[in-house]
C-alpha positions in Angstrom: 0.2 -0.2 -22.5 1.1 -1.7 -18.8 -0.1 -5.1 -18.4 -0.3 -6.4 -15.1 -0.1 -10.4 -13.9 -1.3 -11.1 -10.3 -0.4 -14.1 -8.5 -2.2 -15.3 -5.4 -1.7 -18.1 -3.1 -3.8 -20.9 -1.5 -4.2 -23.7 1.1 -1.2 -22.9 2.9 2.0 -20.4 2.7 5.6 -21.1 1.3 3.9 -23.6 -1.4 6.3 -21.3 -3.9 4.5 -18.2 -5.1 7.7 -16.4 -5.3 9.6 -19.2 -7.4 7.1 -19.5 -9.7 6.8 -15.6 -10.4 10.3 -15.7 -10.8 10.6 -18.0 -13.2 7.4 -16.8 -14.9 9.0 -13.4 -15.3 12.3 -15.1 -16.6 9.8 -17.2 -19.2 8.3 -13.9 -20.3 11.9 -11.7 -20.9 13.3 -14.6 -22.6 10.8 -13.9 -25.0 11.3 -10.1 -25.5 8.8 -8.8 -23.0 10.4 -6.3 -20.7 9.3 -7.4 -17.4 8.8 -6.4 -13.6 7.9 -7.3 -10.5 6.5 -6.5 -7.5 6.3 -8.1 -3.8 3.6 -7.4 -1.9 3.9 -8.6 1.5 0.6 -7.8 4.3 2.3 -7.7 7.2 2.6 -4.2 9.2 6.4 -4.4 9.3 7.2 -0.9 7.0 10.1 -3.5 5.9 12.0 -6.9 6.7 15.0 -5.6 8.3 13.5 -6.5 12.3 12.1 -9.7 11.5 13.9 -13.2 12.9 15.6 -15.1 10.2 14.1 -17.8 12.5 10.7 -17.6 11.7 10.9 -15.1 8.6 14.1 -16.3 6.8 16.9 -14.0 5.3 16.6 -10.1 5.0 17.7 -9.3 1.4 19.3 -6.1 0.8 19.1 -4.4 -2.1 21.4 -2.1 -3.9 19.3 0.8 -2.8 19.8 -0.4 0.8 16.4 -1.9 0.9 15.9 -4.1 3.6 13.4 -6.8 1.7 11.5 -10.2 2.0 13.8 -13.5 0.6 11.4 -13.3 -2.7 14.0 -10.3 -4.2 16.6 -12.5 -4.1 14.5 -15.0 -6.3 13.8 -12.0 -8.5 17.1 -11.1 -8.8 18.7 -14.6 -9.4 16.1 -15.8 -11.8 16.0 -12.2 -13.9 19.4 -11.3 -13.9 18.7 -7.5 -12.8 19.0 -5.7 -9.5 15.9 -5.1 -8.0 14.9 -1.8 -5.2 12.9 -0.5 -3.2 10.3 -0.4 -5.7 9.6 -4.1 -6.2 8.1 -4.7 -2.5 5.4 -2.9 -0.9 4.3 -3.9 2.9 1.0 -3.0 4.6 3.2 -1.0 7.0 4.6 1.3 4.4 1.0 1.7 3.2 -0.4 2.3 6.5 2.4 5.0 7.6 2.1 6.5 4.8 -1.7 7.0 4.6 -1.4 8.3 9.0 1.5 10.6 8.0 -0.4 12.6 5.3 -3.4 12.4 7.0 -1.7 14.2 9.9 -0.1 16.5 7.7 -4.1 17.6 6.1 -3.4 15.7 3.1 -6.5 14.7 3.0 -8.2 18.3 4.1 -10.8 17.0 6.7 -12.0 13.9 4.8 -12.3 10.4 6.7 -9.8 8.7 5.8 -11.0 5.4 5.3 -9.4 1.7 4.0 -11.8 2.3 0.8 -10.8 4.3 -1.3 -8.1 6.3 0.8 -5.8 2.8 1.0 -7.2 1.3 -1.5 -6.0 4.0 -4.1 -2.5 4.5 -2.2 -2.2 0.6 -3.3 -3.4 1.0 -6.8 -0.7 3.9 -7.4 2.0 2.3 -6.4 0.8 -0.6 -8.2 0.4 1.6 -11.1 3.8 3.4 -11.0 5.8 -0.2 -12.3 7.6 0.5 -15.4 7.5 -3.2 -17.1 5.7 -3.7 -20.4 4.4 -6.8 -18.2 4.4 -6.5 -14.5 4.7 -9.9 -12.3 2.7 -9.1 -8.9 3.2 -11.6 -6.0 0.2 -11.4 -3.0 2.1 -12.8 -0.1 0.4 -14.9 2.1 -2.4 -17.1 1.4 -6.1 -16.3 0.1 -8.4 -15.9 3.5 -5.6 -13.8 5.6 -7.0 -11.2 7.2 -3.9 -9.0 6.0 -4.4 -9.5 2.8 -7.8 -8.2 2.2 -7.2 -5.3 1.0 -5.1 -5.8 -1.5 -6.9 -8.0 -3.0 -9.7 -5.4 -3.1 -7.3 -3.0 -4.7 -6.2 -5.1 -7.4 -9.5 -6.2 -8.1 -10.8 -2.3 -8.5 -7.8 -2.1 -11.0 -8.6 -4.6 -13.2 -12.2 -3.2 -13.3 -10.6 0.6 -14.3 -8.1 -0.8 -17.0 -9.3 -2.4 -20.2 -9.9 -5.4 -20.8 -7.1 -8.0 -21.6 -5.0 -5.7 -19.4 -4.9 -8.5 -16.3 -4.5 -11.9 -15.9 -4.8 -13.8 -12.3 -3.0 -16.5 -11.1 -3.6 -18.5 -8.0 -0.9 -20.8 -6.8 -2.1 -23.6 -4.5 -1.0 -26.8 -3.0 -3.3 -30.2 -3.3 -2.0 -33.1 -0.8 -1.8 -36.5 -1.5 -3.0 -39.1 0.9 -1.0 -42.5 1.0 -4.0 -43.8 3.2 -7.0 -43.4 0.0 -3.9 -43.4 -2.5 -5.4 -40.2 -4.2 -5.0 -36.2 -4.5 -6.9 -34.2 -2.9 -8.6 -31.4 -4.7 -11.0 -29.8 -1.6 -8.6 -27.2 -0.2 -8.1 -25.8 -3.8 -11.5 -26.0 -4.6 -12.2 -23.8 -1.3 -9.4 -21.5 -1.8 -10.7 -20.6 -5.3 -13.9 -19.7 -3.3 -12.1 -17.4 -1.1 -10.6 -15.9 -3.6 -14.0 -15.5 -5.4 -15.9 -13.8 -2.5 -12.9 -11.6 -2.6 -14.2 -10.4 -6.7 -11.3 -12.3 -7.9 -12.2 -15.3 -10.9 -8.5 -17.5 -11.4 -7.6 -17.4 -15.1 -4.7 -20.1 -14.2 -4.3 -22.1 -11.2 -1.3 -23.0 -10.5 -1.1 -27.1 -8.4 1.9 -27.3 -6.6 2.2 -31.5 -5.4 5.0 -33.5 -4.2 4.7 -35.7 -7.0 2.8 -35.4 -10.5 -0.6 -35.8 -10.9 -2.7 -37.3 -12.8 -5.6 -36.2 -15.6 -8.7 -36.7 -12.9 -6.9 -34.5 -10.6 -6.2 -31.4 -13.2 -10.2 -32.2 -14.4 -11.3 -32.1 -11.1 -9.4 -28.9 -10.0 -10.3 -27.4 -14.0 -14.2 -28.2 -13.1 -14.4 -26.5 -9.4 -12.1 -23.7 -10.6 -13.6 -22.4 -13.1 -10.7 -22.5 -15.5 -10.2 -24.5 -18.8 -8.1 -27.9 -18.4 -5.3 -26.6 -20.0 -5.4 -23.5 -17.9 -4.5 -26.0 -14.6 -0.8 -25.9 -14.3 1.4 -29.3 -12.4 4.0 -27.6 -11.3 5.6 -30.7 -9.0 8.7 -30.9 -6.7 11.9 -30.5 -8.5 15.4 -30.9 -7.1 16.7 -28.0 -9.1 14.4 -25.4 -9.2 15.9 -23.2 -12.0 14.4 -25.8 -13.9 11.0 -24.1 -13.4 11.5 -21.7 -16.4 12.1 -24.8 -18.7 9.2 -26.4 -17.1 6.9 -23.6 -17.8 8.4 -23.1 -21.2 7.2 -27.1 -22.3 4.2 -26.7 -20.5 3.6 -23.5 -23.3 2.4 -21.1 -20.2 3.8 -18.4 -21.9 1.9 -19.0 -25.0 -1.1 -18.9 -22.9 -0.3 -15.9 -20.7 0.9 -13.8 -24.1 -3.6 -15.0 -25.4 -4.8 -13.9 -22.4 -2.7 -10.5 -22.1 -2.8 -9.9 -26.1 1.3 -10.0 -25.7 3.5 -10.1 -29.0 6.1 -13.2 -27.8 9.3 -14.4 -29.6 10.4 -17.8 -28.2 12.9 -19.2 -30.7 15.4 -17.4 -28.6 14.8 -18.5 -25.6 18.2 -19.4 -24.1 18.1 -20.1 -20.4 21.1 -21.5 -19.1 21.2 -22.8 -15.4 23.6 -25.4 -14.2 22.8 -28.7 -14.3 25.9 -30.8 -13.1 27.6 -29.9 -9.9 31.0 -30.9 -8.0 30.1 -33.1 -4.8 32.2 -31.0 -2.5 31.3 -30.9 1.6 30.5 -27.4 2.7 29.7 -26.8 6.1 27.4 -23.7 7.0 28.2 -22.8 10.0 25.0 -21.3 11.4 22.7 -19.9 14.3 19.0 -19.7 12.7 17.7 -23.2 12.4 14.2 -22.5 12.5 14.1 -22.6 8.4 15.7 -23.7 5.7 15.4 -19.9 3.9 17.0 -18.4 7.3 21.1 -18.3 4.6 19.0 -18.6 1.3 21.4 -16.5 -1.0 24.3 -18.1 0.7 23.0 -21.8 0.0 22.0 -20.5 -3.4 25.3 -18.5 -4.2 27.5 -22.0 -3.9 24.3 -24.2 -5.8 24.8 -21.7 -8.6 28.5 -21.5 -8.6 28.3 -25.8 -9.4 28.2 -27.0 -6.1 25.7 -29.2 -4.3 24.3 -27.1 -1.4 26.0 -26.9 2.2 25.8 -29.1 4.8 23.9 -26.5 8.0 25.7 -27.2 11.4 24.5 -25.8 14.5 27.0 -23.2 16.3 25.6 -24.1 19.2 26.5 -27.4 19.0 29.9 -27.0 18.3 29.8 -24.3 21.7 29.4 -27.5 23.7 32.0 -29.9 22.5 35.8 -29.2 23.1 38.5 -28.3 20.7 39.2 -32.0 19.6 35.3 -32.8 19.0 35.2 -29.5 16.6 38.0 -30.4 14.6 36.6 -34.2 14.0 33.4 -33.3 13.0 34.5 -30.6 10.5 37.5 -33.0 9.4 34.9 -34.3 7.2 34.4 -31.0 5.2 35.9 -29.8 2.1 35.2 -26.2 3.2 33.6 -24.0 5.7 31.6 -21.0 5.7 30.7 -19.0 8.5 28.0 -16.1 8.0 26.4 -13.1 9.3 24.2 -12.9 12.2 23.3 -10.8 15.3 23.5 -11.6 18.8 25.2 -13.6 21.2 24.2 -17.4 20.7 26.8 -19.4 19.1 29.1 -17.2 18.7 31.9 -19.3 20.8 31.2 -22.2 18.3 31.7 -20.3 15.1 35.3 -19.3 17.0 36.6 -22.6 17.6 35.4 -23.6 13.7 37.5 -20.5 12.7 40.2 -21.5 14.5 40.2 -25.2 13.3 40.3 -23.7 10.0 42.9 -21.5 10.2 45.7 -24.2 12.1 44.4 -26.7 9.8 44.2 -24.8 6.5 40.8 -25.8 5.6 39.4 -23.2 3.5 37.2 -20.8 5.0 34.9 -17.9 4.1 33.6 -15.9 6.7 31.0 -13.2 5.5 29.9 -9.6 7.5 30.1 -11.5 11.4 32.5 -14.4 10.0 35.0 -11.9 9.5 34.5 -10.2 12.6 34.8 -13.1 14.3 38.3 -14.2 12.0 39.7 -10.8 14.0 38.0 -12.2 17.4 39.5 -15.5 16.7 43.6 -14.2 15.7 43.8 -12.1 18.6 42.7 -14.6 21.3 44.3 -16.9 19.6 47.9 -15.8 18.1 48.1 -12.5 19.7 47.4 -14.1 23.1 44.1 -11.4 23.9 42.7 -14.5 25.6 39.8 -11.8 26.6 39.2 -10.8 22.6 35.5 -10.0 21.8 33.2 -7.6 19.7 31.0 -5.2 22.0 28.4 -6.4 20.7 28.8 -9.8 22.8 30.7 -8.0 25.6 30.9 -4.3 26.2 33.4 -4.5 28.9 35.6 -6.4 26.8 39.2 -5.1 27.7 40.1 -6.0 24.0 37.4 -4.6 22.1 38.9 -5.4 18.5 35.5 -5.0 17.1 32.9 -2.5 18.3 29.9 -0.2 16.8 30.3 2.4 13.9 31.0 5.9 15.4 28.0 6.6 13.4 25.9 3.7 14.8 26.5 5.0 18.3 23.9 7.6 18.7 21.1 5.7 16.6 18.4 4.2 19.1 15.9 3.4 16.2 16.6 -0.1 14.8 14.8 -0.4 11.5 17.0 0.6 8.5 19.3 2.5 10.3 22.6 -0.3 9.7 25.0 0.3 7.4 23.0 -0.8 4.3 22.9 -1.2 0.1 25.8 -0.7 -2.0 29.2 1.1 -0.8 32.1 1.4 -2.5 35.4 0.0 -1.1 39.4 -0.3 -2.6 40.5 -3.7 -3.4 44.8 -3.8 -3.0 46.5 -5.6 -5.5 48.6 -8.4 -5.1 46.3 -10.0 -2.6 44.2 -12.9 -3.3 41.1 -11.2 -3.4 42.4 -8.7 -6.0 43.1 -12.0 -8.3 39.6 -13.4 -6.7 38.0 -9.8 -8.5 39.9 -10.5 -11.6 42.5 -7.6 -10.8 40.1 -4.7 -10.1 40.7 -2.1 -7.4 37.6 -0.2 -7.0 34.0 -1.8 -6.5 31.0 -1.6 -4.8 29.3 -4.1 -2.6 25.7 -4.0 -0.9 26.3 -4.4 3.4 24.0 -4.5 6.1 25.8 -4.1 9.5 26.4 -1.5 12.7 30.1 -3.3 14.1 33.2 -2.8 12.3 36.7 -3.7 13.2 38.7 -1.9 15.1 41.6 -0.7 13.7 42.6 2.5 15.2 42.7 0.6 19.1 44.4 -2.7 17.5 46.9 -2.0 14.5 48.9 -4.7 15.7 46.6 -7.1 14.6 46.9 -6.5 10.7 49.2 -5.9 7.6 49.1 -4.5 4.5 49.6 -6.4 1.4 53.5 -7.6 0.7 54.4 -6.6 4.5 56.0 -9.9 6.5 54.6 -11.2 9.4 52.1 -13.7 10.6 49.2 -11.3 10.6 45.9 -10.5 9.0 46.6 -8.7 5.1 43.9 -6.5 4.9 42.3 -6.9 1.5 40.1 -4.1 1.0 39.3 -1.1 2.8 36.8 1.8 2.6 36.6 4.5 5.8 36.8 1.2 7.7 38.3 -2.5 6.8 36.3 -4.9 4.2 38.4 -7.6 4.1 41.4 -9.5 5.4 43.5 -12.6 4.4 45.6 -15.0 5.6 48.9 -15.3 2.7 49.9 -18.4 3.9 46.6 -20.2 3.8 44.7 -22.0 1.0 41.3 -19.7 1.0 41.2 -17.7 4.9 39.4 -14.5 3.4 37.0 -12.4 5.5 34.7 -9.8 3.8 32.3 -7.4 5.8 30.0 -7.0 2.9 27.4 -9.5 1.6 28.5 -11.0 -1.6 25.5 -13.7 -1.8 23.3 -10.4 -2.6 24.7 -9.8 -5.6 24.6 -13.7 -7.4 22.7 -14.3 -10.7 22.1 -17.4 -12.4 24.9 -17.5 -14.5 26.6 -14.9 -12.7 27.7 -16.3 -9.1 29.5 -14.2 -7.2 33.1 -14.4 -8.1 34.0 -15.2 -4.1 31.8 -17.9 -4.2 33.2 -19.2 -7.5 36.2 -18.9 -6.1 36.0 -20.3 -2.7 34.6 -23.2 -4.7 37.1 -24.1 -7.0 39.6 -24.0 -4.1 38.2 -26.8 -2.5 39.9 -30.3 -2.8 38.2 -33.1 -4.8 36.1 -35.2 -2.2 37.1 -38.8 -0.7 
């Protein structure tokens, strides 16, 4: 029998819905439940793969080539297991899907209507989860328009199953005021109202603070919430936020979630290992989305699970601005550099000249999907003398167009999910350093999302293969196109066109990340 746990969110959005279902989920499978999850996000997009890292932060892909929110990549971290195209569901897949059969006489003259014509398009997929306990995340926050009528579906669901078969959580944020010196319970108290006129009764609420409260607070938000005391949840800031699932475990949540579900649990195994210490090295991000810290998540994450303390974010565009000598003082002061992926134009000079500072003054360097294309930009302006060097992406009239768009990209118009996407397999060459990096493996797969490539066929000149002489770029790994390249004589100058961030677990970094970490020299 499916059971199904639905979180909601209140007051305002990002107050950690998808951290906490993560780690919720982790809490449960460490104690022999075989869990799921799903994302639901109510925006119209039919996926994330348009929306501005800006305002939205990262696109996840997923080994299916799902383009998906950030709250995957929690998923995936905190669980351990690749998620699909099956763990999120948007309005705008729901939406499409309900016009397209409804123009096909799906629906054989009817009126197709939000109730019960989307409502039961919701509940199926909803329905068709395969966990013994399914983890559902509502995004956005209780009162959005958008999110209506999902709530509506989820409520009709818990009606049709039997009882003990749901269990509703609502996540919600309660401020503290320096100016009275007290918490304050009224925005949770009206959110649980929202989410009441909406058929929905809490049977947790989750109080995300800045700091811990204190008894009055967790009576006060118990009494207006309609919730036992013990069913009020402190979840408060934390600086390492894999500590949640320990957290949660002490706080005996999953004791209480296993009562309300009528769940058989078995914690005396419970074995969740995160790090704990980490190396003080100074890693510089070198970047183009500011408007949020999520904009690199899986990046930032990739090198905090790998033992590190997270990068240091430096504007490309600041780096544009300044000359040659300016660039190399300010990243002087780094240990290591990585330069990621990205589309468009802005910044792209800067994250040049920080390539080039790395290269002439062997500071190691990563550059992932557009920081390797721009490694190749950089080497032939800059040691093959192609002063003129570009990608067409930047410059179509480039007369040295050493990277350009896939031959298959070039009669695509329509620009959601149509990149090179999900999990492709590629040959790694021995002898190189990122054969060793891959502990000596020569064929893998690794998820991508990209429409430029480097190219080969117009620029040869450029590259070598492994155990060839010259000052060139060893290309590392190829599939029908190149996926990474090297420098020999460097301490860590490795390119990769692929996303390796996607594929990090707690536990289980990345091995390029790993890598690129241990190369880095002890701090001054």
């Amino acid at each position: 029998m499916k059971k199904f746990i639905v979180v909601t969110g209140g007051v305002l959005s990002g107050v950690g819905k998808g951290i906490f279902c993560a780690s919720l989920a982790r809490l449960l499978k460490e104690c022999g439940v075989k869990v799921n999850v799903l994302k639901i996000d109510p925006y119209l997009n039919v996926d994330a793969g348009t929306m501005n890292p800006n305002q939205h932060g990262e696109v996840f892909v997923t080994e299916d080539g799902y383009e998906a929110d950030l709250d995957l990549g929690h998923y995936e971290r905190f669980l351990g297991e690749d998620m699909s195209r099956r763990n999120n569901i948007t309005a705008g897949q729901i939406y499409s899907t309900i016009v397209k059969r409804e123009r096909d006489g799906g629906y054989l003259g009817s009126t197709v209507q939000i109730v019960p014509h989307v409502t039961d398009e919701i509940k199926h997929r909803i329905e068709s989860l395969e966990g013994e306990v399914n983890v559902i995340e509502i995004g956005g926050t209780v009162g959005d328009i958008e999110s209506e009528v999902f709530l509506e579906s989820v409520r009709q669901l818990a009606l049709e199953k039997p009882f003990g078969d749901f269990m509703f959580i609502h996540v919600t944020y309660v401020p503290y005021l320096k100016t009275s010196n007290e918490f304050k319970t009224k925005p949770t108290q009206q959110s649980v109202q929202l989410l009441r006129r909406a058929g929905l009764n809490p049977d947790m609420i989750v109080v995300r603070t800045e700091t811990p409260v204190n008894p009055e607070t967790i009576k006060k938000v118990a009494l207006f919430g309609g919730v036992p005391q013990d069913m009020v949840i402190n979840l408060p800031d934390v600086p390492n936020v894999y500590s949640i699932v320990e957290l949660l475990k002490n706080l005996d949540v999953h004791r209480k979630v296993a009562r309300k579900l009528n769940l058989i649990i078995d914690d005396t195994k419970f074995s969740w290992d995160y790090p704990k210490e980490f190396k003080q090295y100074r890693i510089a991000l070198i970047a183009k989305y500011l408007g949020t810290d999520d904009a690199y998540k899986s990046i930032i994450e990739s090198i905090f699970l790998s033992g590190c303390i997270k990068p240091t974010v430096i504007d490309a565009q600041n780096l544009e601005s300044m000359n040659y000598e300016q660039v190399c003082d300010v990243l002087s002061r780094f240990d290591g550099l990585i330069v990621p992926g990205g589309f468009g134009k802005r910044g792209i000079e800067g994250k040049i000249k920080a390539i080039q500072y790395a290269r002439e003054h062997g500071k190691p360097i990563l550059g992932i999907c557009l920081g390797m294309q721009l490694m190749v930009v950089e080497f032939a302006r800059n040691v093959m003398g192609y002063r003129q060097a570009n990608s067409t992406e930047f410059d179509p009239d480039t007369p040295y167009p050493v990277i350009t768009l896939m031959e298959e990209q070039k009669k695509i118009l329509q620009l959601g999910g149509t990149m090179r996407l999900g999990a492709q397999p590629m040959r790694i060459f021995s002898g190189t350093k990122l054969w060793q990096i891959y502990g000596g493996i020569e064929e893998t797969t690794e998820r991508h999302r990209h429409r430029y490539e480097v190219n080969y066929d117009q620029f040869p000149e450029l590259f070598k293969m492994p155990g060839e002489k010259g000052y060139k770029l060893t290309i590392s790994a190829k599939s029908n196109f190149i996926e990474a390249i090297e420098l020999e004589d460097h301490p860590f100058f490795i390119g990769i066109q692929y996303h390796p961030e996607l594929k990090t677990k707690v536990g289980r970094p990345h091995p390029l990340f790993k890598a690129f970490v241990d190369t880095l020299s002890r701090p001054t």
